[in-house]
N, C-alpha and C positions, 0 to 999 in steps of 0.2 A: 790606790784607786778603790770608791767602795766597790764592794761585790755586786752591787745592785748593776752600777755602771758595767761592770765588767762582766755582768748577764748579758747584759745588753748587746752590747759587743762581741759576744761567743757567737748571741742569736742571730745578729745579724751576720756574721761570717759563716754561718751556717748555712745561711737563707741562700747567701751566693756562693755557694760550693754545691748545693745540696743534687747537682746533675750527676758529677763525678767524683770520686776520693783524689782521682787523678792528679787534678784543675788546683792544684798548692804550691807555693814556692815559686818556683821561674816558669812553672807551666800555669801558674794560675790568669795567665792572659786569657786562655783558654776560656774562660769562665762568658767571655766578651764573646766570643767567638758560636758557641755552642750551647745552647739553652734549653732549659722546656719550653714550650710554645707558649705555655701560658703568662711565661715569664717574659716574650718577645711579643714586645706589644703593637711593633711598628710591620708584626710578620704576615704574610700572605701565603696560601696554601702553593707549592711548588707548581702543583697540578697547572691551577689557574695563572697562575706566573705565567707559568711556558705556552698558554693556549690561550690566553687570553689577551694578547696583543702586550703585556708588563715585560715580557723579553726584550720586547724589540724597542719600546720606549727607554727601558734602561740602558739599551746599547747607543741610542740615539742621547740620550743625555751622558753618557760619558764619551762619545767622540767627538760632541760639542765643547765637553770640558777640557781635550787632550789637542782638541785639533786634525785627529785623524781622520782622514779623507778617505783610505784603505779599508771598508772594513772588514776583511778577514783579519786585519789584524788587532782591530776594537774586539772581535769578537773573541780573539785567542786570549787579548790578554786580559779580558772580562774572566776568560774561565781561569786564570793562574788563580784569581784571586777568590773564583770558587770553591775549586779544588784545593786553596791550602787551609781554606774556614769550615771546610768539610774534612777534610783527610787528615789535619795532622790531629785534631785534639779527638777523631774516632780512633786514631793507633794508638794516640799517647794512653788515652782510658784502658786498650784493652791489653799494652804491653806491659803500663806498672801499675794498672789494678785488676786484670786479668776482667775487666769491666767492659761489657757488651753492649753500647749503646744504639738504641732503636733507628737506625737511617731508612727505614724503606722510605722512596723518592717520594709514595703516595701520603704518606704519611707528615712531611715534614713540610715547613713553612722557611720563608726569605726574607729577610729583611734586605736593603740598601741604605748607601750611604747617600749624602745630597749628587753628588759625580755618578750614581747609576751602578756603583760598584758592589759585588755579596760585600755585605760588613757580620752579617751572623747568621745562624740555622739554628731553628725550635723545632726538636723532637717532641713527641707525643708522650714521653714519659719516661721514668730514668732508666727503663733498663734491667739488665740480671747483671749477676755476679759468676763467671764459668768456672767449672773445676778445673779446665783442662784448657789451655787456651794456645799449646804447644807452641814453638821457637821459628817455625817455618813463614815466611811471609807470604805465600799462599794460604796459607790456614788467616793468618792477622785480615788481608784482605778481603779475604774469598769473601763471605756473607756480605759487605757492600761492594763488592763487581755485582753480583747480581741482585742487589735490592735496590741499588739507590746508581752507581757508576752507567752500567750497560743505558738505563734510561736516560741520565744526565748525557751522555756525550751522541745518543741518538735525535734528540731536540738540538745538540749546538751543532752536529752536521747538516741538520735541517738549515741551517741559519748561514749556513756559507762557509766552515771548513772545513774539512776533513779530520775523519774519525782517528786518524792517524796523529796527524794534530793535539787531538782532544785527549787520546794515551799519554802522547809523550809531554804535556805538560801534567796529569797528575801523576806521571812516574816519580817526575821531580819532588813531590811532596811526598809520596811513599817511601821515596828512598831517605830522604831529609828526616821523615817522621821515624823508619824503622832506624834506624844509624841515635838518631837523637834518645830513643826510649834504650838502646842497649848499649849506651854511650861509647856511641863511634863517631858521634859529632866531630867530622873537623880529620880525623884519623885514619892512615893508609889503611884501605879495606879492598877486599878482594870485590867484585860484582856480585851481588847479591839475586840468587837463587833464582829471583822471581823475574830477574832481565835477561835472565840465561836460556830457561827451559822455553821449547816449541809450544811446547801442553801444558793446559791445567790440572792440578791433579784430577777431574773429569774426566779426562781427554780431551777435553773442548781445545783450541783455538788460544792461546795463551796471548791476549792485546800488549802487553807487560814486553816483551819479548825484543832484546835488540833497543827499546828506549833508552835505556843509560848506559855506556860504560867508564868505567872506572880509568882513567889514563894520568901518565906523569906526564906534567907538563912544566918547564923549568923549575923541576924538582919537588912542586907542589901536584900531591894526588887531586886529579880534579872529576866531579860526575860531569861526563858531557852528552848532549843530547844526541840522537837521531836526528830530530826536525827543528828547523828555527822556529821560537813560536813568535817571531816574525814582530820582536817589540820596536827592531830597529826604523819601523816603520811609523810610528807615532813620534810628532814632535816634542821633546822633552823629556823623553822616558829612557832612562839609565839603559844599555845594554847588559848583558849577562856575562860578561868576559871572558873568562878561558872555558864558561861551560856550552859557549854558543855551540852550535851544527856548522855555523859557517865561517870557514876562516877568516873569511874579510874582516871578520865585525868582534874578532876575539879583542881587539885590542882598542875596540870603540869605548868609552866611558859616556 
């Protein structure tokens, strides 16, 4: 290959990595997912999103796409798919690059898909590098519970479901994200810290709290939830299996 071509090709892998060191290999999906804004062309600022009537037309075009009549339950499984284009590639940066990326809510932009669904998030700029980024998933989370989380799940209880709700489907991505970056993907694990404790290390209110536990289930470790987030209610959409809340629906496909 000459070198000139293979400039070429450095620069442009360059150009689409240049958010996180993280965003390489089997996490480079990531790169789709989480952007700078200015690289998110199709993005609208969050703000304006949630206030300006774009919430509610996006939920209104994917209950049309799904069929859902219900919509508390357009609306929960709108946010699964928030919360895991938000939460897992913010862990993944800052568990294996110790990489701090910019989420305040005010700050970031949305894109959709044609179905009404997040398909990405542009931050405002890439971010620091932290010395210390410690092993605790309270420390991993903390900075977006309260920059970007507390404000996202106050707009979708505005919207018809509870906040409770809105916890326990981005536990599922925390817990998917932190398991995945210190590879426990997949692997008998004890409950993890941040579904245990009452308190934040604050003292605050710990929302984390009782959403997952860890259970054997014919012999396979499963996370299961607290709350259904109620997908069985949309025509067409896979249930969650042995991680559902409700035992009816463990064994629905």
């Amino acid at each position: 290959m000459a070198s000139t071509q293979r400039q070429e090709i450095d620069r442009c892998d360059r150009l689409q990595n240049r958010l996180s060191p993280a965003f390489v290999g089997e996490h480079a999906w990531c790169r789709e997912r989480m952007m700078l804004a200015t690289d998110l062309a199709t993005g609208v600022s969050l703000t304006d999103f949630f206030s300006n009537g774009g919430f509610h037309r996006a939920i209104d075009r994917y209950a049309e796409a799904t069929g859902g009549s219900d919509r508390r339950a357009v609306v929960s499984m709108w946010s699964l798919y928030y919360f895991s284009c938000l939460i897992i590639p913010y862990l993944l940066a800052r568990r294996l690059a110790a990489h701090a990326l910019p989420v305040a809510f005010s700050e970031m932009t949305i894109a959709l898909s044609e179905n009404g669904l997040p398909c990405a998030f542009g931050v405002p700029h890439a971010g620091r590098i932290e010395d210390d980024i410690g092993s605790d998933g309270f420390e991993a989370i903390g900075p977006m519970l309260e920059a970007h989380l507390d404000h996202a799940v106050a707009r979708l209880k505005a919207c018809g479901i509870s906040a409770k709700l809105c916890w326990n489907n981005a536990a599922v991505y925390i817990d998917y994200a932190l398991r995945l970056a210190d590879g426990e993907a997949g692997a008998a694990a004890a409950d993890l810290p941040l579904f245990v404790r009452g308190c934040l290390p604050d003292g605050g209110v710990n929302p984390f709290c009782g959403c997952l536990q860890q259970v054997d289930e014919d012999g396979e470790r499963v996370a299961r939830r607290k709350i259904c987030c109620l997908r069985y209610m949309l025509p067409g959409v896979p249930g969650c299996g042995k991680r559902c809340a409700l035992p009816s629906q463990r064994n629905q496909h």
